[in-house]
C-alpha positions in Angstrom: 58.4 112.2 -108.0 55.3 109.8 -108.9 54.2 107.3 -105.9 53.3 103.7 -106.3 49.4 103.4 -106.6 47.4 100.5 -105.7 44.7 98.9 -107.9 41.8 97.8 -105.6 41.2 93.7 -106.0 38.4 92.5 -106.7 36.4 89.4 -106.3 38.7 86.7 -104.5 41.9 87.7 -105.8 45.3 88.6 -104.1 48.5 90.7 -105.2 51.4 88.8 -105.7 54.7 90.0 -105.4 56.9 88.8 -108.6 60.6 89.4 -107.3 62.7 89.7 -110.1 66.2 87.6 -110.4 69.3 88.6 -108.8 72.0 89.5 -111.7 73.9 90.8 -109.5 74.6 91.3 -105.2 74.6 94.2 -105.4 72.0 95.0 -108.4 68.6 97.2 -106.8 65.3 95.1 -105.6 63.3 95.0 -108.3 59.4 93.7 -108.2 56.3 93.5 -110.3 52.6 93.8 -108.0 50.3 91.0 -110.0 46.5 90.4 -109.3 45.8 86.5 -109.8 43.2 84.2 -108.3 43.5 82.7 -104.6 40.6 80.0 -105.5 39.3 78.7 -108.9 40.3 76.2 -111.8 44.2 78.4 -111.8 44.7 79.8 -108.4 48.1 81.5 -107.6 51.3 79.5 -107.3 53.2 81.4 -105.0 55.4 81.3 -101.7 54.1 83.3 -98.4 56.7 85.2 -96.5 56.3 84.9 -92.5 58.9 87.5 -90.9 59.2 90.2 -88.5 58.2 94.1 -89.4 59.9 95.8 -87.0 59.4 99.3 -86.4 57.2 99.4 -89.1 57.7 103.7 -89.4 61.4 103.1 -89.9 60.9 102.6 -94.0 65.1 103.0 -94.5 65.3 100.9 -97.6 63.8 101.6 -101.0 63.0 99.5 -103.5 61.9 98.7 -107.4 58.1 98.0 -107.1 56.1 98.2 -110.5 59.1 100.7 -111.9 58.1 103.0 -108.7 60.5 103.6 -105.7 58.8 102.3 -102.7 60.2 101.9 -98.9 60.5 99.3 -97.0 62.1 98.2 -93.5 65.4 97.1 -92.9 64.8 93.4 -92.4 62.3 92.9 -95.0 64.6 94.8 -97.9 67.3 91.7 -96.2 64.8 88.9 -97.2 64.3 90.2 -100.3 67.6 90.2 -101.0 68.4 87.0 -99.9 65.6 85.3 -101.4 66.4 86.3 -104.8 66.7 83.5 -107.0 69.5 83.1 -109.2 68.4 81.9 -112.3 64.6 83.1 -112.4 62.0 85.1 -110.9 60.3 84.4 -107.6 56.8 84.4 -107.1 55.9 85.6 -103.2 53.4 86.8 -101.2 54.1 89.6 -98.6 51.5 91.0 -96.2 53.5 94.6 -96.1 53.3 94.4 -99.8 50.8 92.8 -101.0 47.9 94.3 -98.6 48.1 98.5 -99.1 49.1 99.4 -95.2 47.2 102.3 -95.9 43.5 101.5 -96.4 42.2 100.4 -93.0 39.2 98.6 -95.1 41.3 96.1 -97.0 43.4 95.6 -94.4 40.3 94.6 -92.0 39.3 92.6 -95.0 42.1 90.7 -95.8 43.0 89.6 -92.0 40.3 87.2 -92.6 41.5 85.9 -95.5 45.2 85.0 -94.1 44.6 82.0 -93.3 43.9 81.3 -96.5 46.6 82.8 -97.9 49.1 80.5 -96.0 47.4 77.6 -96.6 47.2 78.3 -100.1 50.9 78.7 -100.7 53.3 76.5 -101.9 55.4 76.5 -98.8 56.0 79.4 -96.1 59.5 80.9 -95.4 60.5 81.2 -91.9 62.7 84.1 -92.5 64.8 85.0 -89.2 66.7 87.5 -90.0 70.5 88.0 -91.7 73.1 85.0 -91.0 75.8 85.5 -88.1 78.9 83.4 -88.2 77.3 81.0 -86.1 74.1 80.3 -87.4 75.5 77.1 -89.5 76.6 75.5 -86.3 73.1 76.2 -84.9 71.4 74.4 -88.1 73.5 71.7 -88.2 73.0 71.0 -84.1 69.1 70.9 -84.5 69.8 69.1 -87.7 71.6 66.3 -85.3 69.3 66.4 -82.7 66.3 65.7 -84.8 68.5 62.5 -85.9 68.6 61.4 -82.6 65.0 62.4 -82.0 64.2 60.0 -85.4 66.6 57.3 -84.2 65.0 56.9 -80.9 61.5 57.0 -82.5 62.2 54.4 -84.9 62.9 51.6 -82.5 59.7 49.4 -83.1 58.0 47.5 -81.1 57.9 45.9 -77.1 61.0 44.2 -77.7 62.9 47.2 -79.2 61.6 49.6 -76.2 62.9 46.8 -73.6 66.0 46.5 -74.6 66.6 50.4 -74.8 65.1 50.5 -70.9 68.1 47.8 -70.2 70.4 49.5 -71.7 69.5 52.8 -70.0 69.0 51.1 -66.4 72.4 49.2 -67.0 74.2 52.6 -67.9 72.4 54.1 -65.3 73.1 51.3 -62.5 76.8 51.3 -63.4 76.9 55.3 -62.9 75.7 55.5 -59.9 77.9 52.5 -58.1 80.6 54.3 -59.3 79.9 57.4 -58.0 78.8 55.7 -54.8 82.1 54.3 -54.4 83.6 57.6 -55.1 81.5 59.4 -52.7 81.9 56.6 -50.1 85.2 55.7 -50.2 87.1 58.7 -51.8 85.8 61.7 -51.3 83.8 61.1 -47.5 84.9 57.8 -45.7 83.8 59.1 -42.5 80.0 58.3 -44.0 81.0 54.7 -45.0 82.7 54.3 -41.6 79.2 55.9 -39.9 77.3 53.3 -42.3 79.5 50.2 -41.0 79.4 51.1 -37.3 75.4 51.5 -37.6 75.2 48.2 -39.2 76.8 46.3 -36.6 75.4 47.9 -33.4 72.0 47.5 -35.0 73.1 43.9 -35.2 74.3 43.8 -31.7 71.1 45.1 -30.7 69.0 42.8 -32.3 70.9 40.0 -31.7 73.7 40.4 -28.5 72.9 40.5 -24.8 73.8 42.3 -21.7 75.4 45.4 -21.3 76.4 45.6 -24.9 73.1 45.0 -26.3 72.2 47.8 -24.3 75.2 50.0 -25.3 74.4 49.5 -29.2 71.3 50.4 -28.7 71.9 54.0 -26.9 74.5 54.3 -29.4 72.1 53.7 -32.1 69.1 55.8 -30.7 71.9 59.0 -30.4 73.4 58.7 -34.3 70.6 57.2 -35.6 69.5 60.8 -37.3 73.1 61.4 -38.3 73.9 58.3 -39.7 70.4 58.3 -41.8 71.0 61.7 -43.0 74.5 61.1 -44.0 73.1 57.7 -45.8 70.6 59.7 -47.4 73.1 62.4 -48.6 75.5 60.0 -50.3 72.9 58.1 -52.0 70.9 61.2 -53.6 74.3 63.3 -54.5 75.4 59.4 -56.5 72.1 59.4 -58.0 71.8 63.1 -58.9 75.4 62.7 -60.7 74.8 59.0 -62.3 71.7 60.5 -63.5 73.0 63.7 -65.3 75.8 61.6 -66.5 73.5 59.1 -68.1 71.1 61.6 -69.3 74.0 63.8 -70.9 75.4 60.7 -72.0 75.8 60.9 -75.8 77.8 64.0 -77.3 74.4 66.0 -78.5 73.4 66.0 -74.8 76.1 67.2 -73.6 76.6 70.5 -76.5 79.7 72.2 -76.7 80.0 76.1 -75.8 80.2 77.5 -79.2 76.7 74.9 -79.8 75.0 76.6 -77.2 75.6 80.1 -78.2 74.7 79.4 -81.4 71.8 78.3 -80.5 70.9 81.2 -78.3 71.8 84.1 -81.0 68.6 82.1 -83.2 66.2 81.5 -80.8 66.7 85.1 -79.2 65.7 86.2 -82.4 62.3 88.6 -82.9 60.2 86.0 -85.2 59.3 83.5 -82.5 57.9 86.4 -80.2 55.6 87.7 -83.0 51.8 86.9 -82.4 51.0 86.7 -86.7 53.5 83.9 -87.1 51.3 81.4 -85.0 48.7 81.6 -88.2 50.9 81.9 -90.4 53.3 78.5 -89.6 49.6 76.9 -88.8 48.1 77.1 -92.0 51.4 76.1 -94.2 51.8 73.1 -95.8 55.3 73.1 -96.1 57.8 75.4 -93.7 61.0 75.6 -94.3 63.6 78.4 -91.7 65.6 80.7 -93.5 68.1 82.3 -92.1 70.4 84.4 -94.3 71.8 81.2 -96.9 71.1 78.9 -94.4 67.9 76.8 -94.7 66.4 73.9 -92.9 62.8 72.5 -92.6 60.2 73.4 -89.8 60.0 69.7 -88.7 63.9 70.1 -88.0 63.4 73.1 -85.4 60.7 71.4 -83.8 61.8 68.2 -83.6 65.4 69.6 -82.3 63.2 71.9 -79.7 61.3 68.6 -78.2 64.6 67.6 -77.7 66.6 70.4 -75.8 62.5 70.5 -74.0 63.0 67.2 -72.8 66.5 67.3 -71.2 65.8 70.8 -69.3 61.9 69.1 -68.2 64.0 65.9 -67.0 67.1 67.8 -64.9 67.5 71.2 -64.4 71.2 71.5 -65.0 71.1 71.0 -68.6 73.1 73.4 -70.5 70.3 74.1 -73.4 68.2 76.1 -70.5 69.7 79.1 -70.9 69.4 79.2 -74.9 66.2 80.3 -74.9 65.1 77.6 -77.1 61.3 78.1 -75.1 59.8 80.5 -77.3 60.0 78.3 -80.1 59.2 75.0 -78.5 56.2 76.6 -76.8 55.1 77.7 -80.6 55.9 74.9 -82.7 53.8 72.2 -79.5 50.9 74.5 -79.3 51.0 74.1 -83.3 51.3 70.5 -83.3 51.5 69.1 -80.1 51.3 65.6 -81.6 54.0 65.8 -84.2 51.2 66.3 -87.2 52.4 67.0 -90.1 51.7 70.9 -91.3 48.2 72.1 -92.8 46.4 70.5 -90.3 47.2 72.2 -86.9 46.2 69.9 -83.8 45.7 72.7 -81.0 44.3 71.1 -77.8 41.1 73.7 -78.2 40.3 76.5 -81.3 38.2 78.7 -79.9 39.0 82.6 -79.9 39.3 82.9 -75.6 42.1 79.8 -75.8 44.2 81.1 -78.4 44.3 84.5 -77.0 45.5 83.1 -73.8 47.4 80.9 -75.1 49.2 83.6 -77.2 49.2 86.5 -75.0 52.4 86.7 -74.7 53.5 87.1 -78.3 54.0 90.8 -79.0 52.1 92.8 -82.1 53.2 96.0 -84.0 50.2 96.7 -83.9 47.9 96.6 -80.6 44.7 95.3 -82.3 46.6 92.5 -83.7 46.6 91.0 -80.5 43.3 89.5 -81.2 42.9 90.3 -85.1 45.8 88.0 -85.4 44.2 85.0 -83.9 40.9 85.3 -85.6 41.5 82.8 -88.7 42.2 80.3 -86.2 38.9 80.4 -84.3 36.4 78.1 -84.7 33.5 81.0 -83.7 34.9 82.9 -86.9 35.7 79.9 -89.2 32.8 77.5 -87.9 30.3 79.9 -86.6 27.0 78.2 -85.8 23.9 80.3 -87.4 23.0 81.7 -83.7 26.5 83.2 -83.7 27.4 86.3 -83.5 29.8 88.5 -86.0 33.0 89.5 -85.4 34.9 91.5 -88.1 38.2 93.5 -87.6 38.4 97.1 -87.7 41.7 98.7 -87.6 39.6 102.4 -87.6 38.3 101.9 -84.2 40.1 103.0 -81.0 41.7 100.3 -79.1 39.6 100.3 -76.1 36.6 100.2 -78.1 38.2 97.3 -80.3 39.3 95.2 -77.0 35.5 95.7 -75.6 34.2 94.1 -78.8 36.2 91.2 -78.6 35.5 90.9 -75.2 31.6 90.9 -76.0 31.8 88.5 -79.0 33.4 86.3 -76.2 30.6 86.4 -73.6 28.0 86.3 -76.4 29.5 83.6 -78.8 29.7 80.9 -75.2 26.8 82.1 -73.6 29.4 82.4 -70.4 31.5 84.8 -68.4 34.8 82.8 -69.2 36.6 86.2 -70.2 36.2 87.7 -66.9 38.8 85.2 -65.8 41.6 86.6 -67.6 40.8 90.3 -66.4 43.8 90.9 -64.0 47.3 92.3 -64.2 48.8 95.6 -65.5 46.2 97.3 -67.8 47.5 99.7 -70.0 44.9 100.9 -72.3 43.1 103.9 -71.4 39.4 104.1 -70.6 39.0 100.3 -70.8 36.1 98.9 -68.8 37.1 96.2 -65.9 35.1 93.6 -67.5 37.6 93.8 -70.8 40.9 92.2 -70.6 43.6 94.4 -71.7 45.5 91.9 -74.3 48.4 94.7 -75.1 50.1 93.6 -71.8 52.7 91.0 -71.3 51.0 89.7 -68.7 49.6 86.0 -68.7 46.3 85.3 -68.4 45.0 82.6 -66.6 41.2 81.5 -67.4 41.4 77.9 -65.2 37.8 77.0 -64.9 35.8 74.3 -66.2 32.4 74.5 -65.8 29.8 77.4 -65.8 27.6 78.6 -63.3 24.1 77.7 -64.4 20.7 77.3 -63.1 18.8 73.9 -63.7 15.8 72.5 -62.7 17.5 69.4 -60.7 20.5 69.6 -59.3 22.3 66.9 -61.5 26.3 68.4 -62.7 26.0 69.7 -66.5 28.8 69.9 -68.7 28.8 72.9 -70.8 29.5 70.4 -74.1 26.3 68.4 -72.9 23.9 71.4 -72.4 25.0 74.4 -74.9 22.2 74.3 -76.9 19.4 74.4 -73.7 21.7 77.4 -72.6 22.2 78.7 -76.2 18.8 81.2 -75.5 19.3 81.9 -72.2 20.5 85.6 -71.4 22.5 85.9 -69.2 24.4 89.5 -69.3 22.6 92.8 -70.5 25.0 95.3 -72.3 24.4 99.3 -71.7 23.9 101.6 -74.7 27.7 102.4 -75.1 28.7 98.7 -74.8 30.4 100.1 -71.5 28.9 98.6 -68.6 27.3 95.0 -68.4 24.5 94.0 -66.1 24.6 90.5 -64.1 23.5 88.5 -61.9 24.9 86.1 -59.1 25.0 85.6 -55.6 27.3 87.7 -52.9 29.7 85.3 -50.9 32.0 87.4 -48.8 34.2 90.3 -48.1 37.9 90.1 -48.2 39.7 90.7 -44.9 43.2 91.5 -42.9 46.8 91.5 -44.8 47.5 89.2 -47.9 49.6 85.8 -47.1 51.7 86.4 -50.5 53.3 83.3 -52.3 54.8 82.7 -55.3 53.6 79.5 -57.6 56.2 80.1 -59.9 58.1 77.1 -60.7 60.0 76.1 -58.1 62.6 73.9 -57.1 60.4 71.4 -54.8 57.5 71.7 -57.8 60.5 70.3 -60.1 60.9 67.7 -57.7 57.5 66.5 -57.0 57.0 66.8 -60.9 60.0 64.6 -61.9 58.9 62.2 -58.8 55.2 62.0 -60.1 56.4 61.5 -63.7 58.5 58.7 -62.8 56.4 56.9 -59.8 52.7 58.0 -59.7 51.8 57.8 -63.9 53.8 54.1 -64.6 51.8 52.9 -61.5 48.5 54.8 -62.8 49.1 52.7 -66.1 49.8 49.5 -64.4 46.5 49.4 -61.9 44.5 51.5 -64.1 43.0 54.9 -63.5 39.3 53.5 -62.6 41.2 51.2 -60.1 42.8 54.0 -58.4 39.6 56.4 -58.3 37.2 53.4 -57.3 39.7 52.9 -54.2 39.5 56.3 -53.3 36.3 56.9 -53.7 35.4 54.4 -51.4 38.1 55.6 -48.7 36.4 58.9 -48.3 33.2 57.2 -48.5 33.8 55.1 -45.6 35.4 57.9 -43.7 32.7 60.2 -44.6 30.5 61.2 -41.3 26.8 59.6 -42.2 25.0 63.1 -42.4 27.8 64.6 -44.5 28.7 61.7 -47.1 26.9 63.1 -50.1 28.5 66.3 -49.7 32.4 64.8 -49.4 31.4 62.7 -52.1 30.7 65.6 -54.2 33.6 67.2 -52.9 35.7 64.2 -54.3 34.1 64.2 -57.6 35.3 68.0 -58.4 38.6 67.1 -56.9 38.9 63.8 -59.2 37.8 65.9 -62.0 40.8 68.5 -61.2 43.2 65.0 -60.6 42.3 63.8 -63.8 42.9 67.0 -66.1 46.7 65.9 -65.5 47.1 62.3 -66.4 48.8 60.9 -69.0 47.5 61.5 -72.4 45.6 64.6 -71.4 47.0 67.8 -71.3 45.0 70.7 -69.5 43.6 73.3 -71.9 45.4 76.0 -70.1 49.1 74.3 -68.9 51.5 76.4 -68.3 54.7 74.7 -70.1 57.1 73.8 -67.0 60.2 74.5 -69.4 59.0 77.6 -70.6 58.2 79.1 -67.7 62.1 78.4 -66.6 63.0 80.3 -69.6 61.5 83.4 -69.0 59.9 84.0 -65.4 59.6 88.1 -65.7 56.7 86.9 -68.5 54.7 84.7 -65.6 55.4 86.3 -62.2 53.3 88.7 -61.4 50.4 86.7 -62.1 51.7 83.8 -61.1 51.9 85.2 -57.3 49.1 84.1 -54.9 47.4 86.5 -52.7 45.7 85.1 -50.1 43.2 86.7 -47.6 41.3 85.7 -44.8 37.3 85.3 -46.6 34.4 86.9 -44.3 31.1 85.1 -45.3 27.8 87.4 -45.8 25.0 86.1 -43.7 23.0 83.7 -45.6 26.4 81.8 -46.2 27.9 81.7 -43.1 27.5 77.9 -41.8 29.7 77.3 -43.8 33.1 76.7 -42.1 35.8 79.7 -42.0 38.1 79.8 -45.2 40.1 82.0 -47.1 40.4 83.2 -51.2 43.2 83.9 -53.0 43.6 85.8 -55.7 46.6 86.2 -58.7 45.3 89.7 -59.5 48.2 92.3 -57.7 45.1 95.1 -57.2 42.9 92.9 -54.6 42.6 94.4 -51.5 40.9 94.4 -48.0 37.6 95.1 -48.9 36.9 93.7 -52.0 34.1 91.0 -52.4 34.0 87.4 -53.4 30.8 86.9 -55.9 29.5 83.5 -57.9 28.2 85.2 -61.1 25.5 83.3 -63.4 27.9 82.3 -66.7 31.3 82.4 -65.2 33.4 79.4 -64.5 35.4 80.2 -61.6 34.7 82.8 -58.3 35.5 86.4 -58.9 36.4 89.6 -56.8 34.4 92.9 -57.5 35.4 96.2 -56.1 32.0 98.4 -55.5 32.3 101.1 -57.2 29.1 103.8 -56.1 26.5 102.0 -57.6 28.4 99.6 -59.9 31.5 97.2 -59.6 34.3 96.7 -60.9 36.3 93.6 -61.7 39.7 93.2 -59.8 40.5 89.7 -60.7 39.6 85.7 -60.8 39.8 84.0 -57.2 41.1 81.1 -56.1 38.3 79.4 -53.3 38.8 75.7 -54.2 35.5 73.8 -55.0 33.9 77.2 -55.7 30.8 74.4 -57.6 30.0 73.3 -54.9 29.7 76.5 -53.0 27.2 77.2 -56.0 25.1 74.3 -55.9 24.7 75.0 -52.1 23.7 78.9 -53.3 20.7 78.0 -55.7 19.9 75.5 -52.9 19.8 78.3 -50.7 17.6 80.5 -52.7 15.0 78.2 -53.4 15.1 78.4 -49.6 15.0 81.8 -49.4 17.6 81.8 -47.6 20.2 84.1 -50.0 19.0 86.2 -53.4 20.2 86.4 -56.0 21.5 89.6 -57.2 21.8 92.3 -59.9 24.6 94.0 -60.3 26.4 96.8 -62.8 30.1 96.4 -64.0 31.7 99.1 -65.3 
């Protein structure tokens, strides 16, 4: 039987899949393959299909393409099918389609030109899969909850915003004196009765005389814990209740139990864990979600995530945590974390080493997609400066050779050792090198530095932004003939020593609380006194506390640790957050590296006047033995396992104000007193 054949494009043109109408349900897939123009006076007028593969060697379905039989997967032979128009072909573009899966060299080509793609269509279709019996009830609750989303929104100006805080501290005020009364009175009288008698011996004692002054006050001094504690108890548990109750006070706060499972068959659905479909919804102009004959716009699922986000960030118990709603709120905020409109993605940072960690965690059919699937989004590919260097995709070579190119075009496009950071956690690819992060786990990465390690003539603090070009031309890594080994420099700081203290920074309870209570106290008052007001006042506290021969050096401590302070106020979110409700989600993705070891840090000899400490580390492999290094061009400390005559990288470490510890090290060696070494890293 005759194959389908492709015909090879040429110049900037794309294949467009022409899907023929749908005379009847159960008439075959038919489709005609058409060259036309992506750019030029006529480009293509066309829709761009975003959807899962799956097991993309599973090819069960067959269908009409160009009057040939050709296989596809199940779930793309069900879009088809349910995108068929009724009164009129359909004009799509399909990567499994349109790019032949079988040359390696147009499919390296045309990964650069996705982004295009998208961005050219007319609108991309979010396709999720076949219809269950509850995915109208799903639609129609985000559908509500973006109402409510657009209702509070539209409330314009001081006035409108003052009355809805009355309203809410009114509502909230009642709640809580009425649980109050029914946690006093009702349900635990003996605490009101505690409450009374404290309240008059404490008068007594203030006030009385004589044996019964002095009687109150033993009294007082034995229950005075109790009665506080009892206080305390029946205050919080009113609060904690008048809170949920106002929170959850309106009918799409508080969902029903068929909502909620509706909700969770969507969002446990494969599309929003695919890595391709961050490029894809980033470059549309329009989105709309299609899930079997149910549609909805993009806006309505993120608009309806920010919601369900917002209840489980404000109180734990909501009732939407367990949807798994995260996945897709975690996609559509990195997308637009503003509320932008489509086409014109507001990510916090572009470049290739954020989106990768940023993404990690989405999963690939393909292992090399892990970073080919990011590319259009990078500014070093779609901005490169003309010192840059080239990066292409190239599905031919092996993956550990593919992962150590990345990995290079990282250290060699910032002139830094940023990438190092992310090196830790379960490594799966075979024969990678230890300086090349293995991007095929699940694992998340965690590059939390800020500035680089460099070398200047005073000893003023650089930011990179302020001194990339002096730096461009400085080399500061030396790559072996296979590409397999790297040659650095920096200074040695100390050997790891004795057991790991292991604990976990995972999202906890008390981190809830302390992030609800400096939501609600510390950023209002950081907005009422000013931030300036609240750093000059500190500032001059640890000056004045400062010992005279140390001042500079807890001044510069405070610097680093107002820089780290000031990452989290309001209207600046960290480059690397990890999103609070996503993380409650799904922990298994964020354990292991989110689990501190910590050991006891044995300073070499040209560092030791410096007072004892200790490092931690998120990497699982660290060990006794290991050694703490400040390498030239990374941003952060890092622990190196000798290796013979070479090293090998174990993991990022956690030392504090590690810049400091730096400037004191080129100090030292225009001293003489430490050197500077060279070392291999295989």
């Amino acid at each position: 039987m005759p194959k389908f054949q492709y015909k090879a494009l040429t110049g900037a043109d794309i294949r467009i899949i022409r899907l023929r109408a749908n005379v009847s349900p159960a008439a075959a897939i038919e489709c005609t393959l058409i060259h036309a123009p992506l750019e030029g006076p006529n480009p293509a007028s066309y829709e761009a299909l975003s959807y899962v593969w799956g097991d993309a060697t599973v090819r069960a379905q067959s269908i009409q393409l160009n009057g040939f039989p050709f296989q596809v997967t199940e779930n793309l032979h069900a879009a088809l099918r349910a995108l068929r128009l009724p009164d009129g072909d359909r004009e799509l573009w399909i990567d499994a389609l349109c790019i032949n899966q079988m040359a390696n060299s147009e499919k390296s080509r045309e990964v650069l030109r996705m982004l295009d793609i998208y961005r050219g269509a007319r609108r991309v279709l979010v396709w999720l899969g076949e219809e269950a019996p509850s995915t109208g009830l799903a639609m129609s609750h985000l559908a509500e909850l973006k109402s409510r989303r657009d209702g509070t929104a539209a409330t314009p100006g001081i006035l409108g915003r003052a009355s809805r805080w009355l309203e809410f501290t009114y509502g909230l005020g009642s709640a809580w004196a009425k649980e109050l009364f029914d946690l006093l009175v009702v349900q635990h009288p003996s605490h009101t009765v505690t409450v009374m008698w404290m309240s008059v011996l404490l008068y007594y004692w203030a006030w009385g005389n004589g044996v019964l002054s002095w009687a109150a006050y033993l009294y007082t001094l034995n229950h005075a814990r109790k009665s506080a504690v009892h206080l305390a108890l029946v205050v919080s548990a009113a609060w904690y209740a008048a809170w949920e109750k106002q929170v959850g006070a309106s009918d799409v706060d508080a969902p029903s139990e068929e909502a909620i499972a509706a909700l969770t068959e969507i969002f446990r659905r494969p599309w929003f864990t695919r890595i391709w479909v961050i490029q894809e919804v980033a470059a549309a102009r329009e989105a709309v979600v299609v899930c079997g004959t149910h549609q909805t716009p993009w806006q309505t699922l993120r608009d309806g995530c920010r919601q369900m986000a917002d209840r489980v960030v404000r109180w734990r118990r909501s009732r939407y945590q367990d949807t798994g709603f995260q996945r897709a709120h975690y996609v559509a905020s990195s997308l637009d974390p503003d509320g932008t409109d489509l086409g014109t993605p507001a990510l916090a940072s572009r470049n290739l080493l954020y989106l990768l960690c940023q993404f990690h965690i989405s999963d690939a059919t393909v292992p090399h997609d892990k970073v080919y699937a990011l590319l259009g989004l990078a500014d070093e590919i779609q901005r490169p400066t003309q010192t840059a260097p080239v990066f292409t995709p190239d599905y031919s070579l092996p993956l550990d050779v593919a992962y150590a190119r990345a990995a290079r075009f990282l250290i060699d496009a910032s002139d830094s050792f940023r990438v190092l950071g992310t090196c830790l956690g379960e490594r799966r690819v075979e024969h990678l090198p230890s300086w090349v992060p293995d991007w095929s786990t699940a694992t998340w990465k965690f590059p939390e530095g800020s500035r680089v390690f460099r070398f200047f003539d005073d000893d003023e603090e650089h930011h990179e932004s302020e001194v990339g070009e002096k730096n461009a031309a400085r080399h500061i890594v030396q790559y072996s003939d296979d590409g397999r080994t790297i040659t650095v420099s920096g200074f040695r700081i100390g050997v790891l020593e004795g057991e790991p203290a292991v604990s976990e920074t995972l999202d906890t309870d008390s981190e809830r609380l302390f992030g609800r209570i400096f939501t609600i106290i510390l950023y209002p008052l950081a907005e009422i006194i000013g931030l300036r007001v609240t750093w000059w006042f500190i500032g001059r506290l640890v000056d004045k506390m400062a010992p005279q021969d140390r001042r500079a050096e807890w001044m510069e401590v405070w610097g680093i640790c107002k820089e780290y302070f000031t990452q989290g106020r309001p209207g600046r979110t960290p480059i690397y957050q990890l999103p609070l409700s996503y993380t409650a989600a799904e922990p298994e993705l964020f354990r292991a590296a989110s689990v501190l070891h910590t050991f006891n840090l044995a300073y070499d000899r040209g560092v030791r006047s410096i007072p004892a400490a200790q490092c931690s580390t998120r990497s699982l492999t660290a060990r006794a033995g290991d050694v703490m290094w400040l390498v030239h061009g990374a941003d952060m400390a890092l622990i190196l396992r000798p290796d013979g005559k070479r090293w090998t990288v174990v993991g990022p470490a956690n030392y504090g104000p590690e810049h400091v510890l730096w400037k004191r090290c080129v100090k030292w060696h225009r001293q003489g007193r430490v050197s500077l070494q060279r070392l291999e890293i295989g």
